[in-house]
BANULO-722663 format. One record per residue (C-alpha): residue in three letters; x, y, z. Coordinates in Angstrom, 2 decimals, always signed. Layout:
BANULO-722663
REC   rest         x         y         z
REC    ALA         X         Y         Z
...
//
This chain:
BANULO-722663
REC   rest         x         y         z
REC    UNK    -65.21     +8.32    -66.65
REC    UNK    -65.29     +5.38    -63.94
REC    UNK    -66.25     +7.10    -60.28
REC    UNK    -63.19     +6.93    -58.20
REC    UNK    -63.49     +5.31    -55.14
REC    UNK    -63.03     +7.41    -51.70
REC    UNK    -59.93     +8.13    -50.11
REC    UNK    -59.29     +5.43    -46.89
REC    UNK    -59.05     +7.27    -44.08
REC    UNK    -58.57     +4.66    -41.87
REC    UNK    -57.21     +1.36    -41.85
REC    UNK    -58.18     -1.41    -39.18
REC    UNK    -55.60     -3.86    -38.96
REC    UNK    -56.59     -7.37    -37.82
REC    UNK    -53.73     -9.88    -36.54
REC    UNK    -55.20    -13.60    -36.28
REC    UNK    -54.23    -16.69    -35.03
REC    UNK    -56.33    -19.80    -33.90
REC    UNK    -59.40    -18.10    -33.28
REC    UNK    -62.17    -19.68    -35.21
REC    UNK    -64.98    -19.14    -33.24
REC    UNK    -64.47    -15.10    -32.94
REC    UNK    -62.66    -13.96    -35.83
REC    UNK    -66.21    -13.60    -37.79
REC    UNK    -68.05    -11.78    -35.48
REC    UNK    -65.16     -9.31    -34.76
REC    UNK    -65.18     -8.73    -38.44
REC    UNK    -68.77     -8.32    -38.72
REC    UNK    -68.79     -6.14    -35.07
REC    UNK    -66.13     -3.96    -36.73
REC    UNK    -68.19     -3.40    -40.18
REC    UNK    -71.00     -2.35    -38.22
REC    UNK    -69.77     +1.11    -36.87
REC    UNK    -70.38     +3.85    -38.63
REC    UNK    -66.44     +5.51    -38.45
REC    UNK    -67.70     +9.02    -40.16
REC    UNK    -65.05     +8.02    -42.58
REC    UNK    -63.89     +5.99    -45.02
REC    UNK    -61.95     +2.63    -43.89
REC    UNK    -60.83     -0.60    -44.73
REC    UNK    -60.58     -4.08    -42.67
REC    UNK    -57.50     -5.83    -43.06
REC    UNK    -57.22     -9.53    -41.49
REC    UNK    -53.77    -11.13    -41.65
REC    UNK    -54.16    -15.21    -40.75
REC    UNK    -51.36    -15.91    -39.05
REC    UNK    -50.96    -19.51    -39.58
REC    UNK    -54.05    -20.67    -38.34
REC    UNK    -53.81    -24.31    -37.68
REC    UNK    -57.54    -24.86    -35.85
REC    UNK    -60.15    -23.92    -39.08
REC    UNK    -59.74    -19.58    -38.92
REC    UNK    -58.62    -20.13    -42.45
REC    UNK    -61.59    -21.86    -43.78
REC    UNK    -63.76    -19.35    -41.64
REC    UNK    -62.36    -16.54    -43.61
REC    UNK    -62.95    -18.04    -46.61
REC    UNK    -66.67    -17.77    -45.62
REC    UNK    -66.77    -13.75    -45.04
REC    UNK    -68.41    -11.70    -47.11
REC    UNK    -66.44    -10.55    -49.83
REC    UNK    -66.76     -6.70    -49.93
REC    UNK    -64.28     -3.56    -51.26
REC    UNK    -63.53     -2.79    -47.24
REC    UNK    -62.33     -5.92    -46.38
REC    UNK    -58.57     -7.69    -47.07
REC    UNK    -57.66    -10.75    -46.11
REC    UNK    -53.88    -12.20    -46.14
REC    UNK    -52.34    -15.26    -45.45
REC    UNK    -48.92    -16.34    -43.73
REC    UNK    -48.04    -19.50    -44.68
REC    UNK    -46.58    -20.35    -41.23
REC    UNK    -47.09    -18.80    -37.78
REC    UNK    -45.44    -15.76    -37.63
REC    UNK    -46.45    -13.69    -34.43
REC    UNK    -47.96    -11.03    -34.02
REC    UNK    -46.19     -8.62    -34.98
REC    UNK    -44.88    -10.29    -37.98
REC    UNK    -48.66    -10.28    -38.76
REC    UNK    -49.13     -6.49    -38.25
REC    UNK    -45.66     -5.90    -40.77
REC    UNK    -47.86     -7.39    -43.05
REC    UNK    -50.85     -5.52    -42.34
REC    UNK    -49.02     -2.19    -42.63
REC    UNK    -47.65     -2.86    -45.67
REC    UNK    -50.93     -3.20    -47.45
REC    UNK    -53.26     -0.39    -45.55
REC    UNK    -53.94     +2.46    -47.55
REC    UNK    -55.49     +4.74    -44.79
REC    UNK    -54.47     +7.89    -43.27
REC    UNK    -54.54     +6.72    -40.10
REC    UNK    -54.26     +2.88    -38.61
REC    UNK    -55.36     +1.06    -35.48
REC    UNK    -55.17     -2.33    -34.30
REC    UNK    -57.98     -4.66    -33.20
REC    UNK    -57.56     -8.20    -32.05
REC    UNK    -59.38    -11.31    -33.15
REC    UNK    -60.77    -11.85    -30.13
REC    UNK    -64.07    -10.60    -27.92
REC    UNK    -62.21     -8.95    -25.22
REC    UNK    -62.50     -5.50    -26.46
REC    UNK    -65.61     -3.25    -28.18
REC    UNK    -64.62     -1.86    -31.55
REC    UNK    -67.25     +0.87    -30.74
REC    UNK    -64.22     +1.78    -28.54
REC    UNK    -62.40     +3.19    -31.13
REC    UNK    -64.18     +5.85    -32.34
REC    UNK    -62.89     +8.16    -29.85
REC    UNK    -59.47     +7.41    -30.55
REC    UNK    -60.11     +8.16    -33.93
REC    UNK    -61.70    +11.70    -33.30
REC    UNK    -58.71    +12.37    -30.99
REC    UNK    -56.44    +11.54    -34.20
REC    UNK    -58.23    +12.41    -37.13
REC    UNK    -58.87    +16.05    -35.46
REC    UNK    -55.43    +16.54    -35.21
REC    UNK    -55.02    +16.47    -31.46
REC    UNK    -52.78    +14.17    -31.06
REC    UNK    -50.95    +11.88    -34.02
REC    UNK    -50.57     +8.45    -30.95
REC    UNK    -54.10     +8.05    -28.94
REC    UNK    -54.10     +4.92    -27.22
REC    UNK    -57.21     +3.08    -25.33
REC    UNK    -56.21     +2.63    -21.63
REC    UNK    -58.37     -0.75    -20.07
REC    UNK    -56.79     +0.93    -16.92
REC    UNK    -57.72     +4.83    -16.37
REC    UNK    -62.02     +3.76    -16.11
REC    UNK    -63.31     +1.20    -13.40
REC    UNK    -60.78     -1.59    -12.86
REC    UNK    -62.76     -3.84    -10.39
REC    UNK    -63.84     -6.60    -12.75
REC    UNK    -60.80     -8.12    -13.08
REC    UNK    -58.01     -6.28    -10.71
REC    UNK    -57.86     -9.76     -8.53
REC    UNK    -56.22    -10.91    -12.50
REC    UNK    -52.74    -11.91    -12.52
REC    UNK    -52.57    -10.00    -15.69
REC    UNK    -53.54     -6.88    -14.43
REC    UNK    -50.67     -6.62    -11.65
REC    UNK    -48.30     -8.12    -14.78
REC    UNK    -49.35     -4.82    -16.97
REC    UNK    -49.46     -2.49    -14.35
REC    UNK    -46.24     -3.44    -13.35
REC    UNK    -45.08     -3.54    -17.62
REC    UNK    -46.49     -0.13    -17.87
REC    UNK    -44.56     +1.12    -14.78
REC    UNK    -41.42     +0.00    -15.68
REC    UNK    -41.86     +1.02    -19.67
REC    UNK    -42.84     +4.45    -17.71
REC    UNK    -39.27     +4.81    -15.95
REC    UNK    -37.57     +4.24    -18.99
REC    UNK    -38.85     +6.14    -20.86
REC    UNK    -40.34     +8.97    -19.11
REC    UNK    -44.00     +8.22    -19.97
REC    UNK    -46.92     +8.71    -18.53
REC    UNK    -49.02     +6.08    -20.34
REC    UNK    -51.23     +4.36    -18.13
REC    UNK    -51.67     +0.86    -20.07
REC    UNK    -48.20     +0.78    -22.53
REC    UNK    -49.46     -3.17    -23.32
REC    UNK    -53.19     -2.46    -25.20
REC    UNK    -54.20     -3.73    -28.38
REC    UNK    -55.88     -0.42    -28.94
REC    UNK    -53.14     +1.93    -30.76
REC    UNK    -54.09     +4.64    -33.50
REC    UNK    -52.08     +6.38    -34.91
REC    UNK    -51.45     +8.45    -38.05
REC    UNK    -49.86     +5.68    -40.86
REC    UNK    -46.72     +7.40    -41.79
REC    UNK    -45.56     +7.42    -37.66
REC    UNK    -46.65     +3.97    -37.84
REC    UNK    -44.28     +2.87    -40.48
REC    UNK    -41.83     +5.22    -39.11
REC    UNK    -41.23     +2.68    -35.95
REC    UNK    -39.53     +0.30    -38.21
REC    UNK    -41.61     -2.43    -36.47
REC    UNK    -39.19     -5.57    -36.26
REC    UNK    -40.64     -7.56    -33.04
REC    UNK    -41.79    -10.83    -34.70
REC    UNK    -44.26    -11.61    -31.43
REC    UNK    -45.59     -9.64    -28.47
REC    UNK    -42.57     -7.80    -28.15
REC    UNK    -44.18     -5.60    -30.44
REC    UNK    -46.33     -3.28    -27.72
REC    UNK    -43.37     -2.25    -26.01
REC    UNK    -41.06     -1.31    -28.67
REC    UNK    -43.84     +0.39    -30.55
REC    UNK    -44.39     +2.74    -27.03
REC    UNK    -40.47     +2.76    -26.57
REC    UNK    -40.32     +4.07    -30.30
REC    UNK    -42.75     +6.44    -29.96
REC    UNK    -40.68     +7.94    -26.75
REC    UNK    -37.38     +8.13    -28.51
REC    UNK    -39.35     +9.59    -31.72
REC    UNK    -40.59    +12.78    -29.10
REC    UNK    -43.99    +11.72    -29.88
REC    UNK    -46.44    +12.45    -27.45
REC    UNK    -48.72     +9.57    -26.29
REC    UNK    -52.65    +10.43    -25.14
REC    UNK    -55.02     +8.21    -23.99
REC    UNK    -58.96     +7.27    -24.16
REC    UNK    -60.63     +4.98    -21.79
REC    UNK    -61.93     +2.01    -23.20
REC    UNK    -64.27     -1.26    -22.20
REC    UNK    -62.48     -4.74    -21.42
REC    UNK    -63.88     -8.25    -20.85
REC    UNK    -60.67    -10.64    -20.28
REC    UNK    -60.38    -14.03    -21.34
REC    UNK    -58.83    -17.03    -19.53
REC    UNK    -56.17    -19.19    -20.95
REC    UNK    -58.72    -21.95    -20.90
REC    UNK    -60.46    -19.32    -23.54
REC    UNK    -57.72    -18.93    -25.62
REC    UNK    -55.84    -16.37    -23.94
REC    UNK    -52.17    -16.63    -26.06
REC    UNK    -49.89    -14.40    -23.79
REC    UNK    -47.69    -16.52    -21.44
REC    UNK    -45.38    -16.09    -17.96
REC    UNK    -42.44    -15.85    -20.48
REC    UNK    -43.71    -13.10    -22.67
REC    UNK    -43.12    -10.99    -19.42
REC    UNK    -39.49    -11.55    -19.79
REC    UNK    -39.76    -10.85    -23.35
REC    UNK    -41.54     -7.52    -22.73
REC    UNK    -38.58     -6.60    -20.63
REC    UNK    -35.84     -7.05    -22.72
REC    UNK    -38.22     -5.39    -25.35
REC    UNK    -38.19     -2.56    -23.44
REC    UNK    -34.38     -2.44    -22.68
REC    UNK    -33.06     -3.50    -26.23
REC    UNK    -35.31     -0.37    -27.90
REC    UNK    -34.04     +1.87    -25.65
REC    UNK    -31.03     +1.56    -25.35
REC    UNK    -30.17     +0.46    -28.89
//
């Protein structure tokens, strides 16, 4: 009789798009950490257009790691559809493709989680020491996001726009995700809210990038993020 393979307990889904030069190393970064648990990578290329796609087809094949394709740039949260539908873990967190966050980061979301504390933890960028990059543009932009997702829905999240959401897998899939880009963050925190789910929060470690950098989010996601916000709801 073959050995069956442990259970995934958690599922680390990876949305990329143009980003060459990091998407190894965050791969690599994340198979480093020693989770306690079982889990799985799972890259979705959205598209790439700038060489991500023959990078990936340079990583070291291994069990823990999946890698799908989209034929045509999708966003991002068409990419993390896709990554839902294949993770097999109990519980699932995002990670971008980028440097701007420490995977290490997430282990205490996934304690929070896995221990049955809360079934949402989020990583806040905003509740430790802020003074690196408060003179940032995007800063007063999420603060003022997170403020106004806040109102609405009588939060009391302090950074509604992180990359950094775990969460068990079944609440996951019960959002009925259908934002296509960045819309995605606030109707997966509006969700949440009209779902009575309670949101807590970890601080976590943040280097921002410029636009020069590769920085993807734009002035007009902003508007984007609002109507996000009203059209999930209200609707």
């Amino acid at each position: 009789m073959e050995d069956q393979q442990p259970l995934v307990e958690l599922s680390i889904l990876i949305p990329v798009f143009n980003e060459r030069a990091t998407i190894l190393q965050v791969i690599e970064k994340v198979r480093a950490i020693d989770f306690g648990a079982p889990r799985e990578i799972i890259v979705v290329d959205d598209g790439s257009t700038d060489g991500t796609t023959q990078a990936l087809e340079t990583a070291t094949s291994r069990a823990d790691l999946q890698i799908v394709h989209h034929q045509k740039n999708a966003g991002k949260g068409a990419a993390i559809q896709t990554a839902l539908h294949h993770a097999r873990g109990r519980f699932v967190v995002i990670q971008d493709a980028d440097l701007e966050l420490n995977p290490e980061d997430i282990i205490p979301l996934f304690k929070v989680v896995r221990a049955g504390r809360a079934v949402v933890c989020y990583g806040s960028r905003f509740t430790g020491d802020c003074s690196a990059f408060r003179h940032l543009p995007a800063y007063w932009a999420n603060r003022f996001l997170t403020t106004t997702c806040n109102l609405l829905n009588s939060q009391h999240v302090s950074d509604m726009n992180t990359c950094y959401k775990m969460m068990r897998t079944d609440i996951a899939r019960r959002i009925n995700l259908v934002s296509r880009g960045f819309a995605m963050e606030p109707e997966i925190t509006t969700k949440l809210a009209r779902m009575g789910v309670r949101i807590v929060e970890r601080p976590i470690s943040y280097s921002p990038r410029s636009k020069a950098e590769g920085k993807k989010i734009r002035r007009r996601d902003l508007i984007n993020y609002l109507v996000a916000m009203l059209r999930f709801r209200f609707t």
